[in-house]
ROFITOR-55021 format. One line per 10 residues: number of its first residue (from 1); their letters; for each residue x, y, z of C-alpha. Coordinates in steps of 0.5 Angstrom, whole numbers, plus 500, padded with zeros to 3 digits. Last residue first. Layout:
N
NUM> a> X:Y:Z  ...
//
This chain:
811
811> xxxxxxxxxx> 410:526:120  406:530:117  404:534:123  411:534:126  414:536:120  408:542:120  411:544:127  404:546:130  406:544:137  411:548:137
801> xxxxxxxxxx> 419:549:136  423:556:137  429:552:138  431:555:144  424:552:147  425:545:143  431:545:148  428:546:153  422:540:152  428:536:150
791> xxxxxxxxxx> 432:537:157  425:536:161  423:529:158  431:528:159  430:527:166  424:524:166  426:519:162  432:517:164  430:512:169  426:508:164
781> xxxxxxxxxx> 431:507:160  430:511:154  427:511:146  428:518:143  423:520:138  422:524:131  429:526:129  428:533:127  436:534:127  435:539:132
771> xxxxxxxxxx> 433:534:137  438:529:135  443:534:136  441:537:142  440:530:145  447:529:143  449:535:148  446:532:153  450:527:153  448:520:158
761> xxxxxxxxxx> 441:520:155  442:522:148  446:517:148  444:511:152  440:507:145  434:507:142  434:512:136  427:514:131  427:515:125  420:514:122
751> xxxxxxxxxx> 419:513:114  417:518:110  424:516:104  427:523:105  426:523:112  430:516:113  436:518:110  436:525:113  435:522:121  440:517:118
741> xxxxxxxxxx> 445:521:115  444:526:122  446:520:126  452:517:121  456:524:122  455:524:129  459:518:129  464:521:126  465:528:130  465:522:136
731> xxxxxxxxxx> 460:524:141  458:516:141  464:515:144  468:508:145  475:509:144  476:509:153  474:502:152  480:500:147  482:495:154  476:493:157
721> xxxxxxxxxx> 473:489:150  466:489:150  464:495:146  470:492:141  472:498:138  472:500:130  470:507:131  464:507:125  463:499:128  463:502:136
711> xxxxxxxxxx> 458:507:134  453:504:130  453:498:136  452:504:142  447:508:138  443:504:135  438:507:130  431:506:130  428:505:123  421:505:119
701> xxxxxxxxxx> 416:501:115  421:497:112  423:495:104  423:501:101  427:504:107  432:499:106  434:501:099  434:509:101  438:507:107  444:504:103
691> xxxxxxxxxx> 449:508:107  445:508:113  444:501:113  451:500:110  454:504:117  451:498:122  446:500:127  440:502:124  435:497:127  430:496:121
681> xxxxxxxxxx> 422:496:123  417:492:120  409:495:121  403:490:121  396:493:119  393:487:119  397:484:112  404:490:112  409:486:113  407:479:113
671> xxxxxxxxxx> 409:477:119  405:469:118  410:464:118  412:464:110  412:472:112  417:472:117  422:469:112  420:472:106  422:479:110  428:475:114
661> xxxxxxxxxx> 430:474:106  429:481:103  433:484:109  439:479:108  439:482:101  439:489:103  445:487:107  447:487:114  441:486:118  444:487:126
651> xxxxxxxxxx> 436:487:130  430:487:125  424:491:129  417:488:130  410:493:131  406:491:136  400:495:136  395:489:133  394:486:141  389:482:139
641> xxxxxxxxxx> 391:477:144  390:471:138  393:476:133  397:480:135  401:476:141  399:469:138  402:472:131  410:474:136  410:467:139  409:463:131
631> xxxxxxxxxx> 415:468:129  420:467:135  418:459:134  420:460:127  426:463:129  428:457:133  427:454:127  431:457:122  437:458:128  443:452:125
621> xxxxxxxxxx> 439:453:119  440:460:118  434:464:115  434:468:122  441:468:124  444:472:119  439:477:121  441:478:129  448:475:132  452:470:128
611> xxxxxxxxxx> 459:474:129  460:481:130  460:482:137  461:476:138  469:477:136  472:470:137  466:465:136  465:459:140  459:456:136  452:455:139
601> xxxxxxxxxx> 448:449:138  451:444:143  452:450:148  445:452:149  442:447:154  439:452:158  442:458:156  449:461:157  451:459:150  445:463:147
591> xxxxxxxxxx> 450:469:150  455:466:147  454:466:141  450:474:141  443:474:142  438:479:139  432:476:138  427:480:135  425:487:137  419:489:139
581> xxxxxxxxxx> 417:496:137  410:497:142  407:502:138  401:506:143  393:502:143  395:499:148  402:502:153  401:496:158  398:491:153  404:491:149
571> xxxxxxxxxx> 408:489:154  404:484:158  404:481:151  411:481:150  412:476:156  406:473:154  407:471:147  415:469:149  411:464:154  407:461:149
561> xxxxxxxxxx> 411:460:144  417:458:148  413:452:152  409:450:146  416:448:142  416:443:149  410:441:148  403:441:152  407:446:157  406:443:164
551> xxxxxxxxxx> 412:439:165  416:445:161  420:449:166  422:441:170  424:437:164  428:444:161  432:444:169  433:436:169  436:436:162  441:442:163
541> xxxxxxxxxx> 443:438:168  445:432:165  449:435:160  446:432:153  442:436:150  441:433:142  435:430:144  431:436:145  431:438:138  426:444:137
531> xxxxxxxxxx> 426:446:146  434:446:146  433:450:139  430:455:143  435:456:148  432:456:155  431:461:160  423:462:158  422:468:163  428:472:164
521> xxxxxxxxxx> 433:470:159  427:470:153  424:476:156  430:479:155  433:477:149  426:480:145  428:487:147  423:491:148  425:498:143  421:505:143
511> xxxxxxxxxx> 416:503:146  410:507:146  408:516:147  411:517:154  409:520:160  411:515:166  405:510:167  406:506:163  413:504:167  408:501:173
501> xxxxxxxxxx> 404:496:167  411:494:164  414:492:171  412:485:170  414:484:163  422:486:164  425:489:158  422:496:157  425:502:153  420:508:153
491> xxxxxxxxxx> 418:512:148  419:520:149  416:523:142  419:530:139  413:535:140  415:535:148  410:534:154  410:539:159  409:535:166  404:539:171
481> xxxxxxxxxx> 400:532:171  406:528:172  407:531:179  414:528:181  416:526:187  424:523:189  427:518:194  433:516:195  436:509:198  441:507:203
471> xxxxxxxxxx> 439:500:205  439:499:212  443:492:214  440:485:211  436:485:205  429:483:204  428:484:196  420:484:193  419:482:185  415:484:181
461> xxxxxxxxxx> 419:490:179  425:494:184  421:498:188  418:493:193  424:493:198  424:491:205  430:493:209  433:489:215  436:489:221  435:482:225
451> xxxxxxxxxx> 432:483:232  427:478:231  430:472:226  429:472:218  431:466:213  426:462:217  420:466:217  422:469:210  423:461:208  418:461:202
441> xxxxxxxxxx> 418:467:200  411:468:198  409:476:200  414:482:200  410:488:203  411:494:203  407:499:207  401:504:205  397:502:210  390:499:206
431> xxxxxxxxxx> 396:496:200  400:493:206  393:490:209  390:487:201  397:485:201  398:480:208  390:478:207  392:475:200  391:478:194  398:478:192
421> xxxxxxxxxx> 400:472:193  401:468:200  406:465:204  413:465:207  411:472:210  414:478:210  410:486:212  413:493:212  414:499:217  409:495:222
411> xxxxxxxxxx> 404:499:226  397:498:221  400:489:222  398:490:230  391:492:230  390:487:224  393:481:228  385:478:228  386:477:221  391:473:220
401> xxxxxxxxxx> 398:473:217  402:467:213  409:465:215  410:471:219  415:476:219  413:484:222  418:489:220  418:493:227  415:501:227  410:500:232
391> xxxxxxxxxx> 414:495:237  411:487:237  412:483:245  404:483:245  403:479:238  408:473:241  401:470:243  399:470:236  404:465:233  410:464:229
381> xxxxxxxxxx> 412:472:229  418:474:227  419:481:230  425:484:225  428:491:226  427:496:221  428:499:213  423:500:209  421:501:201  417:503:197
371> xxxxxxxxxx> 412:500:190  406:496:193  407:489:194  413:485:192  412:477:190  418:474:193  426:474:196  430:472:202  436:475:204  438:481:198
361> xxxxxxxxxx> 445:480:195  449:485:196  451:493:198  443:495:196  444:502:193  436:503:191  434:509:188  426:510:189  422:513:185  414:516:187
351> xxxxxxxxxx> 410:518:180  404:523:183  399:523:177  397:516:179  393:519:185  391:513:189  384:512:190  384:505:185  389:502:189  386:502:196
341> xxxxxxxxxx> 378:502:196  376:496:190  368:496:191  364:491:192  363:484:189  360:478:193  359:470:191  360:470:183  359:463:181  362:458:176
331> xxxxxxxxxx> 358:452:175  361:444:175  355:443:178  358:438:184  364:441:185  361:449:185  366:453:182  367:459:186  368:467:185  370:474:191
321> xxxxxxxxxx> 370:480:187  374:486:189  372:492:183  373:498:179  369:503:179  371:507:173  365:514:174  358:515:174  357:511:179  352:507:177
311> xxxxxxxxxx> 355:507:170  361:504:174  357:501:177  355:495:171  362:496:168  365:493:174  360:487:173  360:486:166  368:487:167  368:481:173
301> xxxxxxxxxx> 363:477:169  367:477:162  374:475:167  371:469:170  370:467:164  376:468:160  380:464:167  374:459:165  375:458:158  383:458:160
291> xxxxxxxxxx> 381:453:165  382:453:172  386:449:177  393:450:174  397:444:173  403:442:177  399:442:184  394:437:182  400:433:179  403:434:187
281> xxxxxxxxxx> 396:432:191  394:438:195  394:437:203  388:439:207  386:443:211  380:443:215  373:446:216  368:444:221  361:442:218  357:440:224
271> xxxxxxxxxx> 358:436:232  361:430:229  366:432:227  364:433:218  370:436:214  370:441:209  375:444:205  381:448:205  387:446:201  394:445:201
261> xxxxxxxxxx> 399:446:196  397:451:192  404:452:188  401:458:183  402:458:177  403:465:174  399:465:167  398:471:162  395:475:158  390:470:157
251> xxxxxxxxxx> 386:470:150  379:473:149  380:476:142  373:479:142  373:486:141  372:487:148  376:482:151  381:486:146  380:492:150  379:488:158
241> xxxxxxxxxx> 387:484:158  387:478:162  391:475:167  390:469:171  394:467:177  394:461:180  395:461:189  401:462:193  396:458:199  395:460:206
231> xxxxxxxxxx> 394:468:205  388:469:208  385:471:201  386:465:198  386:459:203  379:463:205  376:461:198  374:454:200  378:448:196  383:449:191
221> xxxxxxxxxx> 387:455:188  385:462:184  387:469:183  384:473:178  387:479:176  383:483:170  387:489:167  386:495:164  385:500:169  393:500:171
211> xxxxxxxxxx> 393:500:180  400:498:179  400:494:184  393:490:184  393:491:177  385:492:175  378:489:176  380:484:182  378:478:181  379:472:188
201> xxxxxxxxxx> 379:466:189  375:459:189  377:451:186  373:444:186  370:440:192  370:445:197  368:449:192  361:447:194  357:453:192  352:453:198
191> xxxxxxxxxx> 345:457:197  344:464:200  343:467:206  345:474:208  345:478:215  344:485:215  348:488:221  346:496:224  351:500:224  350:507:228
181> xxxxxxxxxx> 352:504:235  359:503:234  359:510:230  364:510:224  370:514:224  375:510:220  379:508:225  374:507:231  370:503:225  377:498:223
171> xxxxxxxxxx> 378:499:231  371:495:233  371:491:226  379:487:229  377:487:235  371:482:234  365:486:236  360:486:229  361:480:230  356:478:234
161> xxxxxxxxxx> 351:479:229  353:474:225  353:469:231  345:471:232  344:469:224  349:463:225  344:461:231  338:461:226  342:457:221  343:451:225
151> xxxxxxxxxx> 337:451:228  333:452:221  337:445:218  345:445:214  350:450:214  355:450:209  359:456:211  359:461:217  360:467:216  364:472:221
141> xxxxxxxxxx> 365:481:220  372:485:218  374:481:213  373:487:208  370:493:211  370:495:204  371:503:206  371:509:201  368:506:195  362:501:201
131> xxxxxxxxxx> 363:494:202  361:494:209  357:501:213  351:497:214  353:492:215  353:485:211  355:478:215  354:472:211  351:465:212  352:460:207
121> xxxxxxxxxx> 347:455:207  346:448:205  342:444:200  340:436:201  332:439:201  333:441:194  336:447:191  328:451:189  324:447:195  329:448:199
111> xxxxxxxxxx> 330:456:198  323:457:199  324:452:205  329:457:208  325:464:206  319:460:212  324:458:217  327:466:217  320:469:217  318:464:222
101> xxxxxxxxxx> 325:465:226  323:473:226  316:472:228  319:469:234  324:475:236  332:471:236  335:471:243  340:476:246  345:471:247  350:472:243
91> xxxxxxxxxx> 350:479:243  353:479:250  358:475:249  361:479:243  360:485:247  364:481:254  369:478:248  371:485:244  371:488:252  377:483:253
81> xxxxxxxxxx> 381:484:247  380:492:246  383:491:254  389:487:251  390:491:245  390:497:248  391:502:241  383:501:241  382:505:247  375:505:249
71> xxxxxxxxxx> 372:511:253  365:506:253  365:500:249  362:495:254  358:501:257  355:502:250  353:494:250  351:495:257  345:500:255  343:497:248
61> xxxxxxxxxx> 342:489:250  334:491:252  334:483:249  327:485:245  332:492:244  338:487:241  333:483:236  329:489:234  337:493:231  339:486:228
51> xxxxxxxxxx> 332:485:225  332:493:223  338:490:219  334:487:214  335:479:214  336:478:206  335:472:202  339:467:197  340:465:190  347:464:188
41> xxxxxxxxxx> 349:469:183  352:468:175  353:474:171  352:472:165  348:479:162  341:477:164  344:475:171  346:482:171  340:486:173  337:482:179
31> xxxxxxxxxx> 342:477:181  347:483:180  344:488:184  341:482:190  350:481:191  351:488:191  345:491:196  347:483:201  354:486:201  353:493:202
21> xxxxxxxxxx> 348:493:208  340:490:208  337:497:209  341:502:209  345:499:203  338:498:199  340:503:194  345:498:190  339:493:190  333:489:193
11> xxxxxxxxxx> 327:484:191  330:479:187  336:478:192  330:476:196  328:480:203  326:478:210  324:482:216  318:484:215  316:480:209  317:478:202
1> x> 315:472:198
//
């Protein structure tokens, strides 16, 4: 069925945005091409917009509509308010032609007799300008939501069209340089997906923050999608890595779990459906509302649909997708896809750092959005009267946001709220302006009081610092583009998972050390041995705290596996398909000791330093089965994440025979060196591995040599001892001989030789040596490389090294 005023997602597409607006185009492209690839979308219909345009000139609404809006200042909040209301009342009760109703009525019935008579509506805006690659319009426009009957559809149709005027669509348009009078609104109506009943949220086809492409995110939480995007739920997250998707080893990257404690659903007043918000039981808050194999779901249908316009486009366009679960179905559909216009815009060339120098511990903390910082006196917000007292250039402090506060949070330096992740309305608007935002602190609003000096920093990780007082801090661009890049390789040394997709973006050729110990302290926090024989943990706090980190794991081993294979995950999904050296544990006694529930199983050594740390540990029965959980992490990483460009680097191996037994070790638990292309590297930091490094090269693939332990077992110096600290130095004529013994050593064998350590960062003069020495990668902090990138490139230029260096070739 068509008519004049209606069409069926059937019956339009991508180019009919003049005539049906962005939302209704998106949702009727995929309904028509996408459903044949698994992308499912609720059947519905189209009003064309020259029904809007018809229904305003029966009404001969156009001329007090434009002298309502007439030389309007959208910075006079109180005036924007009061003809946003007149432009609003006036479109109100234009009525609907007779021919339009008809046409509306009959679509209705068609809809009935496909869902059944029970079947309820949702009403969607779509203007003509809406979810377009430069502008998305995202909430600027109202729906209505489980709407039963023709005359309760009718009047959310005209509603609809008065939307248009809220004060947040009048200045996002006068903002963004559209024509009040030149945007016309579509209206949509498509089956109700009851996720009221079950779960909703959000899929973005890239990193939010990062903007890296090849990530999916989906958020997720109970009841209607609103508590998602408006902020008023922390909701689960979902990440999944689209290359090994597409090769088919479908695992998730990684899963946060969200405290989604309370949920929007449906609620009959008497006068039709209103929406309320209710609590969420505390099981249900300490599971994950979506599945695994629905997490995987979602994704399949967000990189179809982001592949799909993308070859529209002719370019990656990553999309902002909206997805429920019907609770009586059990089915997952796609409610609205439109393009991503903030994050994916930005020019990943330009690398933008900051030094921070906060003087003490941050205030309040949470989920940072975006990666800069601001200082600025607090407005604590609690509800929207106090909007009219908010200075431009104030840190805005809510306990969530709406909005209807638009035109106040684009005049913020910086954005807190106690709730929200990091797709809620607070982020999606910080992303939009460029401010930082720290989101989910939970007592922000509270913590913080108006007047307060602060700085919000969002430039240190995943997580976003508020600090009291101005924070000093220094800024720097770099255009990456224009960065020589070295013949001898620069590799990045990366210990945090959640800044593993910004730090991609430096100039880099892989990782040259992740060090398993900090995943293991950051993220899982317990003593792996705590997890294989939790009977023997005895301190009653210690047992508290493990119950409570792994309540949700189905046990306790499954936690450690689990959790170690996505920290490394993230790590070598950021740098994929380039080599990401991951190091096994490297503890010392005491360091294990500080674990949860560590101090049963941990020796108290006099020297740890070169105690039982590294390989000794491996095969040990005081460690054996903890490092069979380390291995069982490390093959869920390569082979059910697919993510075969982790290589594995054995720390502190003293001997060639304890080599053969962590090698024998590692194979029994499915590492076999050499099976599905894995490559084992040796760390080379003991004076025997460079001694005996023709032995050890047969048995390793390549090695990375430590500076800082070499150096201090050449010197003999403690490196933790104060007092002998002035006798550790890398520059030492001793040293220097075991680092070109080691380069040589290495290439005599073929085997990459690489170093890890702060050397060649901290002294030039050891670069220079390395460089000349031909090593074949320096692996640096972070905040190093740029710096050291430059002096290797000057320093392949004094010797007269190119590209074409034949040793480079071959290597």
């Amino acid at each position: 069925m068509s008519s004049k005023f209606i069409r069926f997602f059937s019956e339009i597409g991508a180019d009919d945005v003049p005539i049906v607006g962005g939302k209704n185009a998106s949702l009727g492209e995929m309904f028509t091409e996408l459903t044949p690839l698994g992308v499912t979308v609720p059947n519905g219909f189209a009003l064309v917009a020259e029904a809007y345009r018809l229904t305003l000139d029966s009404a001969g609404a156009w001329p007090k509509l434009k002298a309502i809006l007439a030389n309007l200042d959208p910075d006079d909040h109180a005036e924007l308010s009061r003809r946003g209301l007149q432009a609003q009342s006036l479109v109100l009760d234009c009525a609907l032609p007779s021919e339009l109703e008809e046409d509306v009525r009959a679509a209705l019935a068609r809809l009935a007799a496909d869902y059944g008579p029970e079947v309820s509506f949702a009403i969607r805006s779509s203007a003509t300008a809406e979810d377009l690659p430069q502008a998305s319009f995202a909430g600027q426009h109202m729906s209505f939501l489980n709407v039963s009957g023709d005359e309760d559809v009718l009047d959310a149709i005209r509603r609809c069209y008065a939307s248009l005027f809220t004060d947040r669509a009048i200045r996002y348009r006068i903002n963004n340089g559209f024509d009040h009078f030149k945007i016309f609104n579509s209206v949509g109506v498509m089956k109700m997906v009851r996720s009221d009943l079950a779960c909703s949220g959000v899929i973005f086809t890239l990193d939010t923050e990062s903007g890296f492409a090849d990530a999916v995110l989906i958020s997720a939480s109970y009841g209607l999608g609103e508590s998602v995007v408006q902020g008023t739920v922390d909701p689960d997250e979902f990440y999944v890595f689209k290359p090994t998707y597409r090769s088919g080893k479908r695992a998730i990257l990684k899963h946060v779990l969200g405290s989604k404690e309370s949920k929007l659903i449906y609620a009959d007043a008497g006068g039709g459906p209103t929406t309320q918000t209710r609590p969420v039981a505390t099981n249900d808050q300490e599971r994950f509302c979506l599945s695994d194999d629905e997490a995987l779901a979602l994704a399949g249908q967000g990189i179809a649909i982001e592949e799909h316009y993308s070859r529209r486009a002719g370019a990656w366009r990553p999309m902002d997708i909206e997805w429920a679960k019907d609770g009586i179905e059990g089915r997952l559909y796609i409610l609205q896809a439109r393009p991503e216009t903030v994050v994916s815009r930005r020019n990943r060339h330009i690398l933008t750092t900051y030094d921070v120098k906060p003087s003490g511990p941050p205030k309040v903390i949470g989920r940072s959005v975006g990666a800069s910082i601001a200082a600025g006196h607090a407005r604590v917000i609690a509800q929207s009267a106090d909007l009219d007292a908010f200075q431009e250039g104030e840190i805005l402090v809510a306990e969530m946001t709406s909005p209807d506060w638009g035109t106040i949070m684009k005049q913020a330096a910086a954005l807190v709220t106690d709730r929200g992740g990091r797709t809620c309305h607070a982020a999606i608007v910080a992303r939009e302006t460029g401010i930082p935002a720290v989101v989910g602190t939970g007592s922000g609003s509270r913590a913080i009081k108006t007047g307060d000096l602060i700085t919000v920093s969002c430039a240190e990780g995943d997580v976003g610092r508020v600090y009291d007082g101005a924070i000093p801090f220094a800024t720097s661009e770099t255009d990456l583009s224009a960065l020589d890049r070295p013949i001898t390789k620069i590799m990045i040394n990366v210990g945090d998972p959640d800044r593993a997709f910004a730090l991609a973006a430096l100039p880099n050729e892989g990782v040259g050390l992740a060090r398993m110990e900090f995943i293991i302290s950051e993220l899982i926090k317990i003593h792996p041995m705590a997890l294989v024989h939790p009977e023997r943990v005895t301190d009653s706090a210690d047992c508290a705290a493990i119950a409570a980190l792994t309540a949700r794991s189905e046990s306790p081993r499954r936690y450690f596996i689990d959790s170690l294979a996505e920290g490394a995950g993230m790590i070598a999904a950021a740098f994929f398909p380039k080599p990401v050296i991951i190091r096994m544990s490297d503890f010392k006694t005491n360091e294990y000791a500080a674990l949860l529930g560590g101090k049963v199983f941990e020796p108290v050594e006099a020297n740890p330093m070169i105690g039982f740390r590294g390989a000794s540990r491996y095969s040990h029965p005081a460690y054996a089965e903890a490092f069979g959980l380390e291995c069982a992490a490390m093959k869920r990483a390569r082979d059910a994440m697919g993510l075969t460009n982790i290589r594995l680097m054995i720390p502190f191996c003293r001997r060639v025979e304890e080599a053969d037994s962590v090698l024998a070790t590692m194979a029994r638990h499915g590492l076999e060196r050499g099976k599905d292309g894995l490559q084992i590297y040796l760390m080379c930091e003991i004076p025997n591995n460079v001694i005996l490094i023709d032995a050890f090269a047969r048995r390793f693939d390549g090695f990375s040599i430590g500076s800082n332990d070499l150096t201090q077992l050449v010197l003999g110096v403690d490196r933790d001892s104060e007092i002998v600290a002035f006798d550790f130095d890398e520059r030492d004529p001793g040293v220097k001989v075991m680092l070109m013994q080691a380069i040589e050593g290495a290439h005599r064998n073929q085997r990459h030789c690489g170093i890890c350590g702060q050397a060649p960062s901290d002294y030039p003069e050891i670069a220079e040596m390395l460089v000349e020495a031909g090593i074949d990668s320096l692996s640096l902090s972070p905040d190093s490389v740029l710096r050291t990138t430059r002096r290797v490139i000057e320093i392949e230029h004094r010797l007269g090294r190119s590209s074409d260096d034949v040793r480079r070739e071959s290597s």
